[in-house]
N, C-alpha and C positions, 0 to 999 in steps of 0.2 A: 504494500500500500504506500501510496505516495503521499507527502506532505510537501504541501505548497505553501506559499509567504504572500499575502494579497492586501492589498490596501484598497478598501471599497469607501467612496462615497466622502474621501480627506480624514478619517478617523485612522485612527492605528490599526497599524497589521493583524490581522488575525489569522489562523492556524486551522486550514481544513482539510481533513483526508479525505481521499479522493481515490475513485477505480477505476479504472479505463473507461471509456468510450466503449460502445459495441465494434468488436474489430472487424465487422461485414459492412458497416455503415460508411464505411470512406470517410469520416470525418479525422479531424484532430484529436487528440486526446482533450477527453474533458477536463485532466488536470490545468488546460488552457486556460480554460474557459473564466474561470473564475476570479481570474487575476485583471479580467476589464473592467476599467471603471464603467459608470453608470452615466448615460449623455447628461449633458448639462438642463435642468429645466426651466420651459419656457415662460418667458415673462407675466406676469399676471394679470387678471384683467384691472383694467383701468380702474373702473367704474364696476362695485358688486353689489348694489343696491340704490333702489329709488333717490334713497335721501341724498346721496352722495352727485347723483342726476343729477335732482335739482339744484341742488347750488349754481351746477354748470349753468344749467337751462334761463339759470336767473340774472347772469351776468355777471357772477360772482369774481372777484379778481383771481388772476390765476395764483399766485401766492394764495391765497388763502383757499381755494380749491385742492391744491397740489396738498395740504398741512392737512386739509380735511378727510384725502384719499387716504394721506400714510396714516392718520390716526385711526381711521378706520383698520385699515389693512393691520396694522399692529393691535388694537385689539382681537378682533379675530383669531390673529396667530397667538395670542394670549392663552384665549379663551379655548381653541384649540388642546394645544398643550398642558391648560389645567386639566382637560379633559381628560388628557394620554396620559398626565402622572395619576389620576385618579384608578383607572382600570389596570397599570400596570402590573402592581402587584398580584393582583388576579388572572391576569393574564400569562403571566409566568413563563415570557420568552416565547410562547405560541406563535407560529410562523402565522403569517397572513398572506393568501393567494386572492387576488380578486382577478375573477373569471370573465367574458362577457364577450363581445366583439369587441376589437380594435376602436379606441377613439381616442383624442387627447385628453377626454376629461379621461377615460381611464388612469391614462399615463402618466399625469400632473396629478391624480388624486394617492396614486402608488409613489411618487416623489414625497410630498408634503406627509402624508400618513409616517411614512420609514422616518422622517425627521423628525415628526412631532412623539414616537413610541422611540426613537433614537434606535431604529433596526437600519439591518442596512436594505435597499433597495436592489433589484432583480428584471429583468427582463428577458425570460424564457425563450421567445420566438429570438433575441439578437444573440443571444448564448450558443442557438443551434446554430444559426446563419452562421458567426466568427465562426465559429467550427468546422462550418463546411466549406470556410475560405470566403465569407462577401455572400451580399443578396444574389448577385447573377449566379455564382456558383453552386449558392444552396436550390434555385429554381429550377439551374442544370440537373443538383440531383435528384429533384423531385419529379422532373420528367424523365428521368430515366430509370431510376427505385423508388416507387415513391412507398411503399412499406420499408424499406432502409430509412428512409427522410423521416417517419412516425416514430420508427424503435428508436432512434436518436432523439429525438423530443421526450418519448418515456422515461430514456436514460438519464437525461438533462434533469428532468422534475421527478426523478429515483432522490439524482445528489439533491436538488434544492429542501426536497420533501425531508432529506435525513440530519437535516441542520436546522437551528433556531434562531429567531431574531431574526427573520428577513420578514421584508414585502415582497413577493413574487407577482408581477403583473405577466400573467399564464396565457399562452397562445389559445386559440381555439380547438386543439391537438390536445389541451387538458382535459375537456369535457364528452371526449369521443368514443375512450374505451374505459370498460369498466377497470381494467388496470389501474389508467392514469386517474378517476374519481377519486380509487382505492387511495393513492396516492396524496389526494385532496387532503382527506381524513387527517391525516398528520398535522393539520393546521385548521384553520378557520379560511373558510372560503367566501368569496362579496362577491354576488353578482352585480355588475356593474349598468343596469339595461340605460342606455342611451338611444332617443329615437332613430330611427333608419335612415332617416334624411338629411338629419345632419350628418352620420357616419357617412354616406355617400357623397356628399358634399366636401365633408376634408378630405377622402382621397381625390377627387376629381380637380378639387385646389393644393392638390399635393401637400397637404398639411400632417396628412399620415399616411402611413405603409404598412399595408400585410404582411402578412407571412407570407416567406415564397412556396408555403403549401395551400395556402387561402388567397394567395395573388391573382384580384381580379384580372379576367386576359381581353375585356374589350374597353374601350375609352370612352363611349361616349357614356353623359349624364346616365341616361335611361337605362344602356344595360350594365354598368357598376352600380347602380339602384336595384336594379335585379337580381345582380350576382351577389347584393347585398345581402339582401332577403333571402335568397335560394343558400346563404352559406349560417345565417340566423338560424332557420328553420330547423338546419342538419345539427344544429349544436342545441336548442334550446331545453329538449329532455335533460342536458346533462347543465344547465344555467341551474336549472329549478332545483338542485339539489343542494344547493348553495345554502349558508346556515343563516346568509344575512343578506336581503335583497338595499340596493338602494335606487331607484329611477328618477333621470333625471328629470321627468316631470311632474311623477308625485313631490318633490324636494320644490319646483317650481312655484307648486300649488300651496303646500305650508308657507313658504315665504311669501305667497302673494304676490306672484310675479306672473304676469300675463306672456311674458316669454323667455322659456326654456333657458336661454341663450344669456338671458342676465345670471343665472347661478353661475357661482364659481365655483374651483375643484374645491376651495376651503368650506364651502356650503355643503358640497358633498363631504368632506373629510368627515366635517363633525356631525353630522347623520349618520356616517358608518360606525364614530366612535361610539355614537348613544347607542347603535345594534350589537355590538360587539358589547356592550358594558352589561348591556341586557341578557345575551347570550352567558356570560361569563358569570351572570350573578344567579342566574337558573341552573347551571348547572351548580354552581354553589350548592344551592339550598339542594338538591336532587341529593347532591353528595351528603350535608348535613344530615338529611333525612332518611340516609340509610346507616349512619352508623346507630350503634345499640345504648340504649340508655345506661 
């Protein structure tokens, strides 16, 4: 067994053992894998709520508009955080997987989460690709093996699934075989449901990227809306198993937002942390209430 020396996310090194790669699968060894950092995450929205609008809409100087964002924005991440050290200790290093389709709220919400519980952060579908040498390479082998391209994603979320204190943001290859469900288990899983149209939307504005086993193959709007839907469908039996739903437009509808698009990932974070506090305190009490008097 190998030991690797990896530094995720600018925190200190940490120490994981590691087993090979499947050696049918043509990839790299996964002891690679682990030593990339995590892309840098994207800017925030401007503007996460009405009140912070109006100012704008009002004519407000931009000085004091600009002081009124960050103090927004800094409470939140506050608020946040009280959150995260509240369930921590209940939580007890439990890995967290959120599952779902490709979108950036995912992917911003799986950044801010790992910060705010202070895990490190993960991306499953970019772990197989560097492994298979780059998005063209890993596409190459998914038309040419494409159960080689699956066992290597199973393998991938074998090692994430057998370490603690990550956020793993999980390709759509998580929720397809009962293996990799199996797999889930080991952590707490968030499905992440984002409507359709927007996820069709950021790929067509290049905002994100599939997996090159879920890479849509026609360009126009209409049929990457299709192929959106037609790759939903094929995964959503295994969304619903997930121990913590969050949608971004039920979160819409609590905040009183007439659209979608005004929530931020931090709206999402702290929705998932109140599911996750809830899940962890139910299972408390389950456990309380089986030991003996």
């Amino acid at each position: 067994m190998e030991i690797i020396q990896t530094c995720v996310r600018g925190r200190c090194p940490a120490f994981f053992p590691l087993t090979p790669m499947l050696s049918s699968s043509g990839l790299s060894p996964v002891s690679t894998l682990l030593s990339l950092k995590p892309k840098a995450s994207p800017p925030r929205r401007l503007f996460s709520n009405t009140c912070t609008r109006a100012l704008l809409e009002n004519n407000t100087s931009d000085t004091v508009a600009t002081k009124a964002v960050e103090l927004e924005d800094d409470d939140m991440s506050l608020t946040i955080k009280k959150r995260a050290l509240e369930i921590s200790s209940d939580l007890k290093g439990t890995s967290i997987f959120l599952v779902g389709i490709n979108s950036s709220y995912k992917s911003s919400l799986g950044r801010i989460l790992a910060d705010a519980l202070r895990y490190y952060y993960f991306d499953s579908d970019s772990l197989v690709e560097e492994a298979a040498g780059g998005k063209m390479s890993a596409i190459a082998f998914v038309e040419k093996d494409e159960e080689g391209y699956l066992a290597s994603e199973t393998e991938v979320l074998k090692q994430l699934s057998s370490m603690g204190r990550l956020v793993v943001c999980a390709g759509n290859g998580a929720v397809k075989s009962t293996t990799n469900l199996a797999l889930l288990r080991h952590g707490i899983s968030i499905w992440v449901d984002v409507p359709l149209d927007l996820v069709a939307r950021e790929i067509s504005e290049d905002r994100i990227q599939f997996s090159a086993s879920d890479m849509p193959r026609c360009g126009s709007s209409s049929e990457v809306q299709a192929q959106v839907i037609a790759l939903y469908n094929s995964a959503e039996g295994g969304y619903n198993t997930a121990d913590v739903v969050v949608s971004l437009q039920n979160v819409a509808s609590q905040l009183g937002r007439c659209d979608v698009e005004t929530v931020s990932a931090e709206d999402l974070c702290l929705t998932v942390l109140k599911g996750i506090e809830r899940l962890v305190r139910a299972k408390k009490m389950m456990e309380e209430a089986g030991r003996p008097f």
